[in-house]
N, C-alpha and C positions, 0 to 999 in steps of 0.2 A: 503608798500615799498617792491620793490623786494631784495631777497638777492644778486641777482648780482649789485643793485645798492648800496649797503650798501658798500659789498669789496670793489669797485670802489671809493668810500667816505674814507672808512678806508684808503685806499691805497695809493688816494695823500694826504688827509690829515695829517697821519704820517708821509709821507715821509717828511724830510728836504731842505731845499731850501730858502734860506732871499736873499734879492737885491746882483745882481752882482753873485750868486750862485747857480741858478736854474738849475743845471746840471743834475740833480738826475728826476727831475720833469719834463726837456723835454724830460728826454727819456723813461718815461712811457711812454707819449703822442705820440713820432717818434714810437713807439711800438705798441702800442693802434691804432692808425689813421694810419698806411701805408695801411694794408688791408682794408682801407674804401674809401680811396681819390685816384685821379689817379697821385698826385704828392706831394710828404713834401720837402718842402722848408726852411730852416733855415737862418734869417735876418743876416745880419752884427754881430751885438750887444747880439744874441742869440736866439732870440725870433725863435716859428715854429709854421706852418701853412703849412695844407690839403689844396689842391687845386682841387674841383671838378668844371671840364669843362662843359660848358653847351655845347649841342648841337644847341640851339636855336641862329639862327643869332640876333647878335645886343645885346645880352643878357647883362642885368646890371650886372656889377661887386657888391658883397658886402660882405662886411669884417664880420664875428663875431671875436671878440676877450677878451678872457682873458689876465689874466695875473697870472704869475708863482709866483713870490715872495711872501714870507709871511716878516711879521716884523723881526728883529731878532738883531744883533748885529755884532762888527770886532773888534779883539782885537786890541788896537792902541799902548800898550806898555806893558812889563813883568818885574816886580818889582822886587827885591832880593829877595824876599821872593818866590817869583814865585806863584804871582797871578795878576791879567791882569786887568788893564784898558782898556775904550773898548767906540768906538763913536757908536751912533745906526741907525741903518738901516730901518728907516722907524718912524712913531710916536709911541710913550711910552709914559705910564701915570708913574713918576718915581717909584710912590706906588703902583704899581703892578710888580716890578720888582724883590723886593728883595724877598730872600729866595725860587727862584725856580730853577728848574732842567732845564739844557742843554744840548747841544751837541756841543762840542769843535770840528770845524772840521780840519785836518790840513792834508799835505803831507803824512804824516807816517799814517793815520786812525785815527777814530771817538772814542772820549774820552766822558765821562759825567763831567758835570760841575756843580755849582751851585753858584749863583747869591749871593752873600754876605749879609747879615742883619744889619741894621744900628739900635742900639737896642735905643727903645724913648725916654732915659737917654741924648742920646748926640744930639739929637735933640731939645733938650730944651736948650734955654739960662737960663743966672743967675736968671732972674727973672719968670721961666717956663714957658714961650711963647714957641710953637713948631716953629723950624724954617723949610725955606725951604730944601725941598730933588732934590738932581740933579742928573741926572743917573750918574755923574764924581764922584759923595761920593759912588757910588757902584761898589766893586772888584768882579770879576767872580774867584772862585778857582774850580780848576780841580784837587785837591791835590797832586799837587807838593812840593818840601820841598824850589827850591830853583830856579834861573833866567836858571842856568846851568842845571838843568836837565828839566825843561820846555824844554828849545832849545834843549834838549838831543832825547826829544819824539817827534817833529819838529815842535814844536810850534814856530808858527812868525807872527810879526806884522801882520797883513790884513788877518789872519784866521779868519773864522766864528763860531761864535755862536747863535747856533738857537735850540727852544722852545723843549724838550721833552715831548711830551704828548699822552697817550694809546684815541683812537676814540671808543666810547660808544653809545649804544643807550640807553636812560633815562625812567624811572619807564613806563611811561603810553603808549610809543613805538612812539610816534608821533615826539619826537625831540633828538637830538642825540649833547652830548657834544663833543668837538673837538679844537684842536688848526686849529689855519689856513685858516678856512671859507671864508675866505676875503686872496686868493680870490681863493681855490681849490674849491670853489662851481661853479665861472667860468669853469676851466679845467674838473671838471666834464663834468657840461652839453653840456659842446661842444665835448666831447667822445659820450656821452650818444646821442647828435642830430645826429651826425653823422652815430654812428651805425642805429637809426630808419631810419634813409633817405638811404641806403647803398642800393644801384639798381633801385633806383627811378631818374626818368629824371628830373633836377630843371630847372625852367624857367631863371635860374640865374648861372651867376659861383659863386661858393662860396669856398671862402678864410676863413679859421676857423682854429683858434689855441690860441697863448698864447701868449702876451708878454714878455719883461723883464724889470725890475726896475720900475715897476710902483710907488712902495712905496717911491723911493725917487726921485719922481717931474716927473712921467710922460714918459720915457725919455726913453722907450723902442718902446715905439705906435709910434714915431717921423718918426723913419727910416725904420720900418715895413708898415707907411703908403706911403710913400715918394717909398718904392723898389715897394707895391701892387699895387697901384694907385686905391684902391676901386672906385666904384660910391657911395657908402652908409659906413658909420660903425656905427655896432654895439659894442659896451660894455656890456659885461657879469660881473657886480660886485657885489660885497657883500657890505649894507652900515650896520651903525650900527642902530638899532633898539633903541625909545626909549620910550617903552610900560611898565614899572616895574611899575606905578604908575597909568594908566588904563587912564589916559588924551585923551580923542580923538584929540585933538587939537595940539597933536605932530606925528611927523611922524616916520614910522617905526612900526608895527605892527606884528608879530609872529602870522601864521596862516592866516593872509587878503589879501594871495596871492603876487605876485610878484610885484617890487615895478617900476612903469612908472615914472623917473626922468622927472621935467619938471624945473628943476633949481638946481643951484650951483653954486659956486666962481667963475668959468671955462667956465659956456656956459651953455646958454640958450636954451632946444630942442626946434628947429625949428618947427612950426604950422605944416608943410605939414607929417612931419615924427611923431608929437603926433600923429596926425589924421590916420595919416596909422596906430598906433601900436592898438590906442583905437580901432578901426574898426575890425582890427585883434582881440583881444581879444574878443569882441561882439561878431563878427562871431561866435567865437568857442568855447564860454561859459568858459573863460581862466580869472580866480578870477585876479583883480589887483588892488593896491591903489597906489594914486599920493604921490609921495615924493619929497619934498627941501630937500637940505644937503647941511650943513658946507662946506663938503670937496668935490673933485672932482675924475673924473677915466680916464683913458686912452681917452675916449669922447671925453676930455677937450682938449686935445694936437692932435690927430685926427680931428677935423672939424677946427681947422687951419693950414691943411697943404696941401701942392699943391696949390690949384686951390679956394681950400675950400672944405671941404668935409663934404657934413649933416652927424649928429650922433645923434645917442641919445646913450640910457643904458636900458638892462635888466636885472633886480637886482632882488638882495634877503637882506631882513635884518637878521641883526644876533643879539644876546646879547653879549656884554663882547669882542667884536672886537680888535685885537690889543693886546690881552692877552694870555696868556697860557689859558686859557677854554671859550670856547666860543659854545653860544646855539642857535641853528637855528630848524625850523619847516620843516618835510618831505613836508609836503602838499605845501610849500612856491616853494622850489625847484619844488616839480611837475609840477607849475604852470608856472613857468620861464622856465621847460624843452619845455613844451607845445609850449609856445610864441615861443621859438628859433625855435623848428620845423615849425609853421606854418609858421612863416616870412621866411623860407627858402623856403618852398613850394609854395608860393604865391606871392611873391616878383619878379615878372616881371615886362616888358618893359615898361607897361602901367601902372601898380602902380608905378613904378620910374617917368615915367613922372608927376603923380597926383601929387607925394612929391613933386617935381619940382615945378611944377605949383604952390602951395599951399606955398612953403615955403617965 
């Protein structure tokens, strides 16, 4: 791995950003991508996308897209004591919430926080059964003493709190702990495609960037697909791996390359669009393995909009998704940097119509 792709990983990674507050994270990106695209276009709702013009008549439209939000939190009310109840921003396992570090974001500037401990004593009833835990039993303190000096520092309802956590590369150098993987492994590799392709003619116009809210239902792809009007999209997402117990018969794998969605809750990739991505891959000796998931990504709400639009997803799995530490494999990313560049290079008039045809 190159050191410029690692800062690049460090960079959004750390950065801050949960649904409805990806501020921070589009404008690396409006930063990053102006000197590559010949236009950045920012949607209704937030989301931004590079716009490289094909020269080629007739040329397909196709979308790649991330998305910007990581999980996080909104404080929803501030107690006398001056410590915060808070709805969440995307899915939480509630046992992984407590006793960690944040960042209170508000008007006046960025506070640390931490996520309150419900200690196993009160979680046990009389007869020592552990009860359930809901994120509503967990207070976020910022160390405040009291409601009036919280609002003193400009804490208010619908501020954000989101995950602090330092980006490392681990003992053996091949995978790198991080918050946020899911999905600044997207925003990544669509900086990262973009610079490789930066003076190359594509047979395609390509639309690449990021959306917003994807974490809570989708709901940023809606009106970024509906303003772009793709022929194609792509999903750049991160799913969650689930290899700790070495089962081949589960999906998600660390290291077996990038992962070709062919299902989920949301939508089915269409035959014509497998066959184009599997071919692509073959072609170019590009490591991948097939993955079902629970859950769904921008894809889902994207191929029913307009007209209908084919999608699929080019993913990466990660461990620990959804949490303050989460472990992904270099080589995975390589392998999904690869697939984005190719499908951008290759994805003309006439591979559009085969999708066509085949779907």
């Amino acid at each position: 791995m190159e050191d410029k792709t690692f800062d690049l990983i460090k960079k959004l990674t750390e950065a801050q950003g949960t649904s409805g507050f990806e501020q921070r994270i589009r404008e690396i990106m409006r930063k990053e991508m102006t000197p590559l695209v010949d236009e950045v276009v920012q949607d209704g709702l937030g989301g931004i996308f590079g716009i490289r013009k094909s020269k080629v008549e007739n040329a397909p439209k196709i979308m790649l897209a991330a998305h910007m939000d990581e999980v996080g939190f909104m404080v929803a009310s501030i107690s006398k004591q001056g410590l915060f109840r808070v709805v969440p921003l995307g899915g939480w396992n509630p046992y992984v919430v407590s006793a960690q570090r944040f960042t209170l974001q508000t008007a006046k500037g960025d506070y640390p926080c931490v996520s309150s401990s419900v200690p196993p004593h009160l979680l046990r009833d009389k007869d020592g059964k552990n009860n359930k835990l809901d994120i509503a039993d967990i207070l976020f303190d910022a160390g405040f003493d009291s409601k009036e000096e919280a609002e003193s520092f400009g804490v208010r309802p619908g501020d954000a709190i989101v995950p602090s956590v330092e980006t490392v590369k681990m003992a053996n150098g091949k995978k790198i702990l991080s918050k946020a993987w899911d999905n600044r492994y997207g925003t990544t590799v669509v900086l990262e495609a973009l610079k490789e392709l930066h003076g190359e003619e594509l047979p395609n116009t390509l639309i690449a960037g990021a959306n917003v809210q994807e974490e809570v239902g989708l709901r940023g792809a809606k009106g970024a697909v509906h303003q772009f009007n793709p022929d194609l999209f792509f999903a750049v997402d991160c799913s969650p791996a689930d290899d700790l117990t070495g089962d081949e018969t589960k999906f998600g794998h660390l290291g077996e390359g990038f992962l070709l969605r062919i299902q989920d809750p949301g939508m089915i990739t269409l035959k014509g669009m497998r066959e184009f991505l599997l071919d692509t891959a073959a072609t170019h000796n590009i490591p991948y393995q097939y993955f079902v998931s629970k859950g769904g990504t921008d894809a889902g709400a994207a191929h029913q909009m307009n007209n209908g639009v084919p999608s699929a997803v080019i993913g990466v799995c990660a461990r620990y998704i959804h949490t303050h530490q989460t472990v992904f494999h270099i080589d995975d990313y390589a392998a999904a940097k690869e697939m984005v560049i190719q499908v951008a290079r290759t994805l003309d008039r006439s591979a559009f119509e085969t999708i066509m045809k085949n779907n």
